[in-house]
Each structure stands twice: as C-alpha cells, then as structure tokens.
TITI-249333 format. One record per residue: residue in one letter; x, y, z of N, C-alpha, C, O in turn; residue number from 1. Coordinates in nm, 3 decimals. Atoms other than C-alpha are relative to their C-alpha. Example, Ala and Ser with C-alpha at 12.3 -4.5 7.8 and 13.67 -1.06 7.14 Angstrom:
<sites>
{"A"; {0.089; -0.119; 0.000}; {1.230; -0.450; 0.780}; {0.090; 0.120; 0.000}; {0.194; 0.118; 0.066}; 1}
{"S"; {-0.082; -0.119; -0.006}; {1.367; -0.106; 0.714}; {-0.077; 0.109; 0.073}; {-0.026; 0.220; 0.090}; 2}
</sites>
This chain:
<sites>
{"X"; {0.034; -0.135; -0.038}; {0.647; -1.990; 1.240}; {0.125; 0.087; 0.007}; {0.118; 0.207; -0.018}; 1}
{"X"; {-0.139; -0.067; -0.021}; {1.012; -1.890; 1.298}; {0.037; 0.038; -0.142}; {0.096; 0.145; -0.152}; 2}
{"X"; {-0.026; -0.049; 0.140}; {1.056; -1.860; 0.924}; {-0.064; 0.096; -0.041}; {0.006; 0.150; -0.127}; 3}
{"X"; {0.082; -0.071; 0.012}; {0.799; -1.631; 0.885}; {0.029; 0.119; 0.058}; {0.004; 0.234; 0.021}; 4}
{"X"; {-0.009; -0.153; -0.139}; {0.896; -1.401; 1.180}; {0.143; 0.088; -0.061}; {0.236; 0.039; -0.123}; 5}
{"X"; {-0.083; -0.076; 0.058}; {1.103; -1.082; 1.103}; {0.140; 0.004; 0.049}; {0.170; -0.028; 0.164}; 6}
{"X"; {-0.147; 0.019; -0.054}; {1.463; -1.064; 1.131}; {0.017; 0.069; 0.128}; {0.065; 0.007; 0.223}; 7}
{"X"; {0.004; -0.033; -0.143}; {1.435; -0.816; 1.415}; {-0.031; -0.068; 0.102}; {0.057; -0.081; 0.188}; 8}
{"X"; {0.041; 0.094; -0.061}; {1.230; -1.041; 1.600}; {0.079; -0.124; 0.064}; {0.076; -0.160; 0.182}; 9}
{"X"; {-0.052; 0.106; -0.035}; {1.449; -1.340; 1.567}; {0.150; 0.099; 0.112}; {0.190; 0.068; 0.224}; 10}
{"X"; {-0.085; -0.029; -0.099}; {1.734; -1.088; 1.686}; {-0.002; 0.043; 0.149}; {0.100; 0.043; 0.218}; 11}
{"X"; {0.061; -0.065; -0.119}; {1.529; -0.939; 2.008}; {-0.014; -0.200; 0.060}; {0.034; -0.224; 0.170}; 12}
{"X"; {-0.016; 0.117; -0.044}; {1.491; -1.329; 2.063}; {0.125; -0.034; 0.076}; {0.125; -0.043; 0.199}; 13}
{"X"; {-0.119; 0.063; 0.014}; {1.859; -1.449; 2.041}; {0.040; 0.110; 0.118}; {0.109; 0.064; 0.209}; 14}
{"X"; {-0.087; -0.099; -0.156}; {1.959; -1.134; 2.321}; {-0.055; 0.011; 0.141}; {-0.011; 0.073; 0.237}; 15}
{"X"; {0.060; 0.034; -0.104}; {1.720; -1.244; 2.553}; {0.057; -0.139; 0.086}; {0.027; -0.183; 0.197}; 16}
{"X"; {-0.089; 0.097; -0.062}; {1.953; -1.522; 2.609}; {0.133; 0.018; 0.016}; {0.209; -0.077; 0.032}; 17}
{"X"; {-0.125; -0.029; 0.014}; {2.254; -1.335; 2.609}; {0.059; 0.011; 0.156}; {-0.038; 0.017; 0.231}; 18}
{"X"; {-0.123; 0.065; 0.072}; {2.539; -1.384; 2.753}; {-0.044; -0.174; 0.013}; {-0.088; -0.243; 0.104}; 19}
{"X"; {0.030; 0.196; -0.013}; {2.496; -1.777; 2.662}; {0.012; -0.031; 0.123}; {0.103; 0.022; 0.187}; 20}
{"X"; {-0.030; 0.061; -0.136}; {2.445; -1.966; 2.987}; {0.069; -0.140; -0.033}; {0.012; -0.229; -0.096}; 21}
{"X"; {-0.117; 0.102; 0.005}; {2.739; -2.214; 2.992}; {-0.016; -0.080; 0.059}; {-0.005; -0.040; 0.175}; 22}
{"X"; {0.036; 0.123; -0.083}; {2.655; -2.566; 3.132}; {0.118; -0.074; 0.042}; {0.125; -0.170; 0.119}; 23}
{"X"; {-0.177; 0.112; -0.051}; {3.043; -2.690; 3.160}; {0.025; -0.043; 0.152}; {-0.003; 0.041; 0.238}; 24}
{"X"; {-0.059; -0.021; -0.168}; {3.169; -2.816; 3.513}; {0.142; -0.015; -0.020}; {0.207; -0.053; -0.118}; 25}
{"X"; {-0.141; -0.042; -0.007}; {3.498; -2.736; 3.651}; {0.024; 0.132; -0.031}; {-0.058; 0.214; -0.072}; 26}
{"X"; {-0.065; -0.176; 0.009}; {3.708; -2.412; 3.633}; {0.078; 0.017; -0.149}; {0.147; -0.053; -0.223}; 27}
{"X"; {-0.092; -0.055; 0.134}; {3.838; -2.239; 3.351}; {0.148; 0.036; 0.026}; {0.191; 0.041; 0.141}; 28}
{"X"; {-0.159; 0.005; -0.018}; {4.217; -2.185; 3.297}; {-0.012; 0.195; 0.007}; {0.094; 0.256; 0.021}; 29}
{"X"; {0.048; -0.127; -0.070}; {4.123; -1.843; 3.371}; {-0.015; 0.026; 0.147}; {0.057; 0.107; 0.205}; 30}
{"X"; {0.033; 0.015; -0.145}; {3.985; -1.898; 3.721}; {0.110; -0.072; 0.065}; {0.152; -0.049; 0.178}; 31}
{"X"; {-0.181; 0.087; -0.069}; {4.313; -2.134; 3.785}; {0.084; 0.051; 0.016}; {0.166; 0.029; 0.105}; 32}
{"X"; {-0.143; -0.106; -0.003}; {4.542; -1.897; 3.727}; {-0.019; 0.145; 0.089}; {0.082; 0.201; 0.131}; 33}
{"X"; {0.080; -0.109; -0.103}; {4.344; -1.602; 3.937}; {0.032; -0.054; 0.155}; {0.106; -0.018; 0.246}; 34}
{"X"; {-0.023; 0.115; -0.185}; {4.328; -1.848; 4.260}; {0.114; -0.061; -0.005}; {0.121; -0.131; 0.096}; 35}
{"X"; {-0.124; 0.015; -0.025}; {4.704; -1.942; 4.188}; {0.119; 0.128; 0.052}; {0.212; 0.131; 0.133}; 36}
{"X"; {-0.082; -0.112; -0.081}; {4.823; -1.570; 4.193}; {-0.024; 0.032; 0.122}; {0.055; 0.087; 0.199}; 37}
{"X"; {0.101; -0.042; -0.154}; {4.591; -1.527; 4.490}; {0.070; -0.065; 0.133}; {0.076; -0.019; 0.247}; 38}
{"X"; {-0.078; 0.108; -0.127}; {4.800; -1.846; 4.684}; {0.093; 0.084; -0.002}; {0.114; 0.166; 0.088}; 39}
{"X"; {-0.117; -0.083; -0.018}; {5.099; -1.695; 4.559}; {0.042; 0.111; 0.081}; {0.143; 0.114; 0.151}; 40}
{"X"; {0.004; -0.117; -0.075}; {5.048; -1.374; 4.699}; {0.029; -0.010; 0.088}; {0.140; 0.015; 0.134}; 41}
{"X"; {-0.035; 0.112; -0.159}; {4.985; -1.549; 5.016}; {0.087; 0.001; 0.008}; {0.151; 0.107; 0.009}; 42}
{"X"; {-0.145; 0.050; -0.040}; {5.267; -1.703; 5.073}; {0.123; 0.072; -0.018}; {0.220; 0.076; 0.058}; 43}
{"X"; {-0.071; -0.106; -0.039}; {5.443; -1.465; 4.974}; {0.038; 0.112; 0.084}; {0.148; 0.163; 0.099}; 44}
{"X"; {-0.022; -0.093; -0.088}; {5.366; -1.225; 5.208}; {0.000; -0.073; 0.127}; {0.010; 0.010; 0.218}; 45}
{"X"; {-0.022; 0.036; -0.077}; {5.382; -1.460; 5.460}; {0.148; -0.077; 0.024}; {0.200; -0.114; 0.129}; 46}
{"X"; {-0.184; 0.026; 0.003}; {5.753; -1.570; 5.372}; {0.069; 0.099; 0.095}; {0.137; 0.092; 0.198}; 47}
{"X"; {-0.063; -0.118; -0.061}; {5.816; -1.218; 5.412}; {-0.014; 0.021; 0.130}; {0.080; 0.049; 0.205}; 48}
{"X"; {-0.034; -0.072; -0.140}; {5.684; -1.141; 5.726}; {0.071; -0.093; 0.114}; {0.142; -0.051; 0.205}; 49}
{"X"; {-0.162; 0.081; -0.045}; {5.883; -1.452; 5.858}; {0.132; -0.002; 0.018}; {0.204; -0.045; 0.108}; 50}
{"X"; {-0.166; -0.088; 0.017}; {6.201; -1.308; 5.748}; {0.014; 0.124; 0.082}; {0.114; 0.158; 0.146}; 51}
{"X"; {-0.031; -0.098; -0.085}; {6.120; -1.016; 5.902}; {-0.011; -0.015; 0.145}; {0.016; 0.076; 0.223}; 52}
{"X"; {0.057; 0.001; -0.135}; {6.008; -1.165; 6.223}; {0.156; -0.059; 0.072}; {0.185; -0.040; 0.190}; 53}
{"X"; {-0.103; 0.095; -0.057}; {6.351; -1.390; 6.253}; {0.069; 0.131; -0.036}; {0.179; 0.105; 0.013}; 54}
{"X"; {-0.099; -0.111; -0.008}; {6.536; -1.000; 6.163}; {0.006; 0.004; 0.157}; {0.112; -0.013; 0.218}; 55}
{"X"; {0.018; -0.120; -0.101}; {6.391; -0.851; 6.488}; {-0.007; -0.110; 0.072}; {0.013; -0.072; 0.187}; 56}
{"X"; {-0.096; 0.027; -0.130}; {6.456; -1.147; 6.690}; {0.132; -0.052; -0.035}; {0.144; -0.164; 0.015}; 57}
{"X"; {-0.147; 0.004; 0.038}; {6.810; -1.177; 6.569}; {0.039; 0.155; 0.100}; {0.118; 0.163; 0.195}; 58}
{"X"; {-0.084; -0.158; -0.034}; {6.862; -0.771; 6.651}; {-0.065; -0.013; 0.185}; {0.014; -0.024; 0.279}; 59}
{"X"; {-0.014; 0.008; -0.151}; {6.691; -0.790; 7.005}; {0.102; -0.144; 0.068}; {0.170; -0.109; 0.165}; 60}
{"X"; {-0.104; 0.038; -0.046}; {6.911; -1.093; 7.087}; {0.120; 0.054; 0.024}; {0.173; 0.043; 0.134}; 61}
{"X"; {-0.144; -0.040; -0.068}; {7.247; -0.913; 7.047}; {-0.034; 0.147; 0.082}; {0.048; 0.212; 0.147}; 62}
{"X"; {-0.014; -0.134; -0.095}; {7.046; -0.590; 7.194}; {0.048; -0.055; 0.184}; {0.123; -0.002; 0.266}; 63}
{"X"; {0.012; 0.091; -0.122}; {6.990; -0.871; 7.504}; {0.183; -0.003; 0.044}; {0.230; 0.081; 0.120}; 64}
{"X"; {-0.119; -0.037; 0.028}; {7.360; -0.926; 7.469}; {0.067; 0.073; 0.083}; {0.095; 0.062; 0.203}; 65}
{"X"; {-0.013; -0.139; -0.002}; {7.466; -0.625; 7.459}; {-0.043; 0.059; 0.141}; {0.054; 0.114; 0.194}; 66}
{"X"; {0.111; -0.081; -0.125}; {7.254; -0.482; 7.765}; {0.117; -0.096; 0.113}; {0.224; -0.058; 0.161}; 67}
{"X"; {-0.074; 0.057; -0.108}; {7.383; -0.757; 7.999}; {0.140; 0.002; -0.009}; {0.180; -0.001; 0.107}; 68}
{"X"; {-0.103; -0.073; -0.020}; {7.741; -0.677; 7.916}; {0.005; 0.099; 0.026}; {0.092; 0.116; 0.112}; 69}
{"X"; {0.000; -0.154; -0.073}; {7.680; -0.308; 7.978}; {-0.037; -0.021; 0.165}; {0.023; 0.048; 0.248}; 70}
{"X"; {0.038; 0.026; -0.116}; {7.523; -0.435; 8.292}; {0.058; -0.088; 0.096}; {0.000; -0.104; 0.203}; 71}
{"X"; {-0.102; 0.109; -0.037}; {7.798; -0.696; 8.399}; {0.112; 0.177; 0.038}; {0.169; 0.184; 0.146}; 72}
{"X"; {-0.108; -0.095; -0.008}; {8.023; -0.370; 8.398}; {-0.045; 0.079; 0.074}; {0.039; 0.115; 0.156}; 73}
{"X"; {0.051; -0.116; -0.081}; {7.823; -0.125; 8.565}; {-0.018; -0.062; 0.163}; {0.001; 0.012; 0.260}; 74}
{"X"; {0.007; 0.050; -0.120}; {7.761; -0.379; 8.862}; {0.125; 0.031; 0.048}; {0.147; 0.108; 0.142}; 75}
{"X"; {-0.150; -0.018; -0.042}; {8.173; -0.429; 8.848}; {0.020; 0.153; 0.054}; {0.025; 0.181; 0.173}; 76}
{"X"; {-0.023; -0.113; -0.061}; {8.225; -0.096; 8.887}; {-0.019; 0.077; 0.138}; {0.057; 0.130; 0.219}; 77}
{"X"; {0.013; -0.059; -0.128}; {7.998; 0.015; 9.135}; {0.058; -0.094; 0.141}; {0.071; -0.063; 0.260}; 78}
{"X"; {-0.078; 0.075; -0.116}; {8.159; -0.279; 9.318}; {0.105; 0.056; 0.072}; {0.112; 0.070; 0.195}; 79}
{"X"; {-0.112; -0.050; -0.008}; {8.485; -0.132; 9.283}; {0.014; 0.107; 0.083}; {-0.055; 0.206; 0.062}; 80}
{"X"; {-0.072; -0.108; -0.092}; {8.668; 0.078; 9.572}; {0.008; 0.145; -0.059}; {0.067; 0.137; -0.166}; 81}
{"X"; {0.027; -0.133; 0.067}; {8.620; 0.464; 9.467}; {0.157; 0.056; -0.048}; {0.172; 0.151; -0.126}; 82}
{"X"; {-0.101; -0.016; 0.049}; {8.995; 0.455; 9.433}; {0.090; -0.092; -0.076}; {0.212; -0.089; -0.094}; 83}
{"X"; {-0.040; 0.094; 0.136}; {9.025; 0.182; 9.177}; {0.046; 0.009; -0.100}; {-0.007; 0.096; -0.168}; 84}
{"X"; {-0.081; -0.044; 0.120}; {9.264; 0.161; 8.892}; {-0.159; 0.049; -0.073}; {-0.175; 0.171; -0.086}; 85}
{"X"; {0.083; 0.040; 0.067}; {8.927; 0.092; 8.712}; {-0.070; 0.132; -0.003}; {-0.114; 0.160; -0.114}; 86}
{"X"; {0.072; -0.106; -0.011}; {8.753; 0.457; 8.851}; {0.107; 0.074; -0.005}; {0.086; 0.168; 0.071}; 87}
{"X"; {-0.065; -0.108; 0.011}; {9.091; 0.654; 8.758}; {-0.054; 0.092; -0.125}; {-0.093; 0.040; -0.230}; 88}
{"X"; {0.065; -0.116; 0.127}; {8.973; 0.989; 8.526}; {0.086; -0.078; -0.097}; {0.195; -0.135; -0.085}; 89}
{"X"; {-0.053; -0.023; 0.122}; {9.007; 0.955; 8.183}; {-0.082; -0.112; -0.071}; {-0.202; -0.113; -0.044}; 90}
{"X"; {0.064; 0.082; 0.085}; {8.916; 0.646; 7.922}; {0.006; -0.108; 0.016}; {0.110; -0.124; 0.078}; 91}
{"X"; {0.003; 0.155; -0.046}; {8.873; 0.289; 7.968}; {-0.043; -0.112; -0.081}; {-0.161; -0.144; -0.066}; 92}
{"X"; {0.078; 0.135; 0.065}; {8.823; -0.028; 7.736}; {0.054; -0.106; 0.056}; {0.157; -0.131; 0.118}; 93}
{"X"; {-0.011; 0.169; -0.015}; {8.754; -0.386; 7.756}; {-0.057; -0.100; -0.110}; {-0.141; -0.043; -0.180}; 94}
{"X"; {0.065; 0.095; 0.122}; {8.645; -0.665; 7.502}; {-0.063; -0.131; 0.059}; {0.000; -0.232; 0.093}; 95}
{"X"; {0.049; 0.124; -0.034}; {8.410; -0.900; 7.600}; {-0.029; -0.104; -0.086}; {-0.008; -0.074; -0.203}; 96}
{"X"; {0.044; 0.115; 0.084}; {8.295; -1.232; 7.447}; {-0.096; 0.048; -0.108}; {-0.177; 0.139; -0.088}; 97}
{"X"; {0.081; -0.031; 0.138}; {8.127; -1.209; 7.099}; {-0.023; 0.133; -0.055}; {-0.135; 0.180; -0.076}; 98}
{"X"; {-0.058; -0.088; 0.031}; {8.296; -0.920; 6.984}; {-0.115; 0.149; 0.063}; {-0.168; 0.237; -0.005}; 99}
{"X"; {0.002; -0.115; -0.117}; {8.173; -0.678; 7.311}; {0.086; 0.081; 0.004}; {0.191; 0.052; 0.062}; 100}
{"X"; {-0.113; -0.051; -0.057}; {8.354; -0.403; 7.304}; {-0.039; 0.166; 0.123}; {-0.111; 0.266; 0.116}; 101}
{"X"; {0.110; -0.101; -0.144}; {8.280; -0.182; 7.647}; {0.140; 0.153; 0.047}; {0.255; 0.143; 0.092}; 102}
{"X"; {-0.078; -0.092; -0.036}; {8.415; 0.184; 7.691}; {-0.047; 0.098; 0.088}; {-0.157; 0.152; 0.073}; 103}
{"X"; {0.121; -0.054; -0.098}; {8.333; 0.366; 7.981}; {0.166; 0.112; 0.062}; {0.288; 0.095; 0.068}; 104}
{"X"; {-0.048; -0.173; -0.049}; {8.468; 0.736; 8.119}; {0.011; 0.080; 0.074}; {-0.061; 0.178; 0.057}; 105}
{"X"; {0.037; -0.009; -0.154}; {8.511; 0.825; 8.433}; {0.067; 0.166; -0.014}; {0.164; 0.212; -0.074}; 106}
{"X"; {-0.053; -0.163; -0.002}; {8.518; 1.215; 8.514}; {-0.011; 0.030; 0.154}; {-0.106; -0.019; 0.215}; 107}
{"X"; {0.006; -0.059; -0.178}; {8.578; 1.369; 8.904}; {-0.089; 0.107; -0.026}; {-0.092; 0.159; -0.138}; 108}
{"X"; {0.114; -0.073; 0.012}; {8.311; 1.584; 8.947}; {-0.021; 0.068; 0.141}; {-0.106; 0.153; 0.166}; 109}
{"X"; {-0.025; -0.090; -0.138}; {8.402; 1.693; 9.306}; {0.099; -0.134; 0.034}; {0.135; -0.226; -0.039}; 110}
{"X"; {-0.127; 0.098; -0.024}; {8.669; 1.502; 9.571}; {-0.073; -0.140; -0.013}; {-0.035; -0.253; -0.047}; 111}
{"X"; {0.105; 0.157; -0.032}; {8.337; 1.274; 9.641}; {-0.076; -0.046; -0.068}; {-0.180; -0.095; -0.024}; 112}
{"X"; {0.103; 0.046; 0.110}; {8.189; 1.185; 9.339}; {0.064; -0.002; -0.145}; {0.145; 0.076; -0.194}; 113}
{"X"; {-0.097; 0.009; 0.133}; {8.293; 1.068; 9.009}; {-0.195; -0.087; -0.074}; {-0.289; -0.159; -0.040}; 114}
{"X"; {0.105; 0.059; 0.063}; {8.062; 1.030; 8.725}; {0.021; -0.096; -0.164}; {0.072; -0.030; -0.254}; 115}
{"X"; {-0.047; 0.089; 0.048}; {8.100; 0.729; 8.488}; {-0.126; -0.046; -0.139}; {-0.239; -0.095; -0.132}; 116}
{"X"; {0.054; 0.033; 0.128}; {8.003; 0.693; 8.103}; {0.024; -0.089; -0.069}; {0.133; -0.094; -0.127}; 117}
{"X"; {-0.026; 0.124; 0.041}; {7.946; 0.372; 7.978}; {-0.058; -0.056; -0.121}; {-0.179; -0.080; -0.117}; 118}
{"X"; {0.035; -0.002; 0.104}; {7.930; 0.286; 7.624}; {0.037; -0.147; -0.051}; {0.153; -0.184; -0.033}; 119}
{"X"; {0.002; 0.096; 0.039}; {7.873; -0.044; 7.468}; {-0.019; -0.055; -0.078}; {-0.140; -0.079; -0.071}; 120}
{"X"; {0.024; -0.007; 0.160}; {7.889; -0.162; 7.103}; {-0.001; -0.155; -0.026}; {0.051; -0.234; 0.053}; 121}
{"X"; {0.043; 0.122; 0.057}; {7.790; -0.472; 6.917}; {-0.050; -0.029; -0.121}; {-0.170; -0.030; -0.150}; 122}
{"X"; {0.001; -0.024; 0.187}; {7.831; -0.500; 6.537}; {-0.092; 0.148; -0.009}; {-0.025; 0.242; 0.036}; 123}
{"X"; {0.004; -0.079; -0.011}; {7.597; -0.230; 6.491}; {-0.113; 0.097; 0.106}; {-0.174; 0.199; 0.076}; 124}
{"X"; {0.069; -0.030; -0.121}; {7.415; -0.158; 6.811}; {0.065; 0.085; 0.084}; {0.181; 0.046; 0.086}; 125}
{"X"; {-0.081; -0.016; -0.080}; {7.541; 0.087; 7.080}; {-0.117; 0.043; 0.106}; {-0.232; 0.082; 0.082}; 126}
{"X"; {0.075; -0.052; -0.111}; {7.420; 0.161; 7.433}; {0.090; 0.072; 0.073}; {0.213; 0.063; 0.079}; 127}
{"X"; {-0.066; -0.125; -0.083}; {7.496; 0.435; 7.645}; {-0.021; 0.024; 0.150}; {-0.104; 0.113; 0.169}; 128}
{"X"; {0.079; -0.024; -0.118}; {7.433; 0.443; 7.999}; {0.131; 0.132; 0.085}; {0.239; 0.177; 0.047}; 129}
{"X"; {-0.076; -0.080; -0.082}; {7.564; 0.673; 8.282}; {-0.032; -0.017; 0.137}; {-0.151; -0.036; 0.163}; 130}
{"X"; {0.004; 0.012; -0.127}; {7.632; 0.649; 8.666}; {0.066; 0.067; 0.075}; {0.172; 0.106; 0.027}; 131}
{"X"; {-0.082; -0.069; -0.044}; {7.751; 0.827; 8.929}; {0.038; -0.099; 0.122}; {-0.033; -0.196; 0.151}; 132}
{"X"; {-0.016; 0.087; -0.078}; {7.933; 0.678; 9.203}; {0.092; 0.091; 0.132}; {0.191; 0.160; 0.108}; 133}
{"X"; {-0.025; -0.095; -0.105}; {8.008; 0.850; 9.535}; {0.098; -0.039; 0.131}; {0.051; -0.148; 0.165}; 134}
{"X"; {-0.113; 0.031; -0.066}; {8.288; 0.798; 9.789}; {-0.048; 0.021; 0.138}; {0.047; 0.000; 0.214}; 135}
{"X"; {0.073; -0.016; -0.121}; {8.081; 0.862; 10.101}; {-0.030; -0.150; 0.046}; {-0.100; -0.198; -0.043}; 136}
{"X"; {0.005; 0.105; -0.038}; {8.065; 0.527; 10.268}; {-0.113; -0.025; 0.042}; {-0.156; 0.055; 0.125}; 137}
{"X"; {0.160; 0.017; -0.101}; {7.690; 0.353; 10.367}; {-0.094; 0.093; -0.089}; {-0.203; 0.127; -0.043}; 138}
{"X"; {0.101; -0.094; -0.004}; {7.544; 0.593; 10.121}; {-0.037; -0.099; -0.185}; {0.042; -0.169; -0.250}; 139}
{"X"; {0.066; 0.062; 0.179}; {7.376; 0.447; 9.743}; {-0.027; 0.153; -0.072}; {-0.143; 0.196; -0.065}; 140}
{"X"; {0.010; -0.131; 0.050}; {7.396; 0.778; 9.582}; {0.008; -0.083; -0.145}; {-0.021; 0.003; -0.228}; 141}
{"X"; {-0.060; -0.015; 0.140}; {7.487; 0.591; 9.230}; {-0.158; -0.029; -0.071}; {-0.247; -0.096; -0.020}; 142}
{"X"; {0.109; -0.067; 0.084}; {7.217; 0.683; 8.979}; {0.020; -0.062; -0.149}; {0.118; -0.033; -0.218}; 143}
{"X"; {-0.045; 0.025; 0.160}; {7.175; 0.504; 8.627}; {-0.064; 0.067; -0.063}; {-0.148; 0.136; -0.005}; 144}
{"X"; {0.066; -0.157; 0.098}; {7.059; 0.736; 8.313}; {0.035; -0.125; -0.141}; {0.145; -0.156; -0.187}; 145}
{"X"; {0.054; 0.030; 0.164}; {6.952; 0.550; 7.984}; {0.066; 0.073; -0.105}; {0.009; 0.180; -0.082}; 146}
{"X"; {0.010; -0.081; 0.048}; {7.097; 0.736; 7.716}; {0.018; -0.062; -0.157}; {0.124; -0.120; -0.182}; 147}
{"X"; {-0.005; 0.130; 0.132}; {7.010; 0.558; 7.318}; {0.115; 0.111; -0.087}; {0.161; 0.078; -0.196}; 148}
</sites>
C-alpha cells in the first residue's frame, strides 16, 4: 500500500516523527562538556570568593594590630603626668613591633588642657584618633574622637 501512496503522503508521514526519537543511553559529548563548564564555573567562583575571604581577614588582622597599638599609646599617655617629656607641644614618634609606626601631637589648648593627635600607620592602613587630657587632678575630662 505504501507504494501506491503519494509522495506527499509518504512525506506528511515521515514529519510526524520528526525530530527522530533517539533510543541511545548515556550523555552526549555535548551534554559533558555543558555540565563540565557548569563545575568549572563553580569552582571557580568559589576559589575566588576564598581568596577574597582570606584578603579581608588578612586586612582586618593588621587593622586589629594596628588599633591595639594606637590603643597601647593612648592608655600610656593618659597615664603620663600632664608634664611629661611625652605631653611636651609639638611632634612625637615611636616604632612599634611589626613595622608600627605611631605619631601623635600634642597642642596646649589652655594652661589646663592639652589636646593630643594620634596617628597610626601599618603598611597601608592609618588610624587617627584624638584625646584631650586635662591637668586638673581627680577629674576624667580625656575624651577619645575616631577620626578614619
């Protein structure tokens, strides 16, 4: 009967099965290589954000650092007698361990009060703080100020 039937026919046949249904098992080298860039990717972006995660705790360590030397100095100070070499006007450095280097600025600001700028660097980190420190005996007047 198929010999008989018109060529249209046989072609309206043959597209009723189109696209061929493929009986193979397993993946094509197509699909292997799709779900390999796909790992790749992955892992790639999870390399990265690893690297970036061991940046930012690398940089808050020497901020850590950093901070508690500014804060090792600011205690000293306010320790210090209001007529301490250490609170004479003008400029002041020191170098602490793991290349700390701490500069701090002492200005008179009346007979009883001196106010003290303290700057603290660490490859390329710096902190800034400020205090005042007051010559009135029994009194906590000294004041810290943040400044990035």
């Amino acid at each position: 009967m198929e010999k008989n039937m018109p060529l249209a026919f046989s072609v309206i046949k043959k597209l009723k099965t189109f696209p061929p249904v493929l009986d193979n098992k397993g993946f094509s080298l197509v699909e292997a290589l799709v779900a390999l860039t796909i790992v790749l990717i992955v892992m790639l972006s999870y390399l990265l954000f690893c690297a970036n995660s061991r940046e930012l705790f690398k940089n808050s360590n020497r901020r850590l650092f950093l901070l508690q030397a500014v804060q090792n100095k600011i205690n000293q100070l306010q320790s210090e007698p209001f007529t301490s070499p250490e609170l004479i006007n003008g400029q002041h450095f020191s170098t602490e361990e793991q290349e700390i280097t701490l500069q701090w600025t002492v200005t008179q600001l009346s007979p009883l009060l001196k106010e003290i700028v303290i700057v603290g660097k660490y490859k390329q980190l710096q902190l800034k703080f400020s205090i005042k420190k007051s010559a009135l005996i029994g009194r906590k007047d000294e004041q810290r100020i943040y400044i990035a």
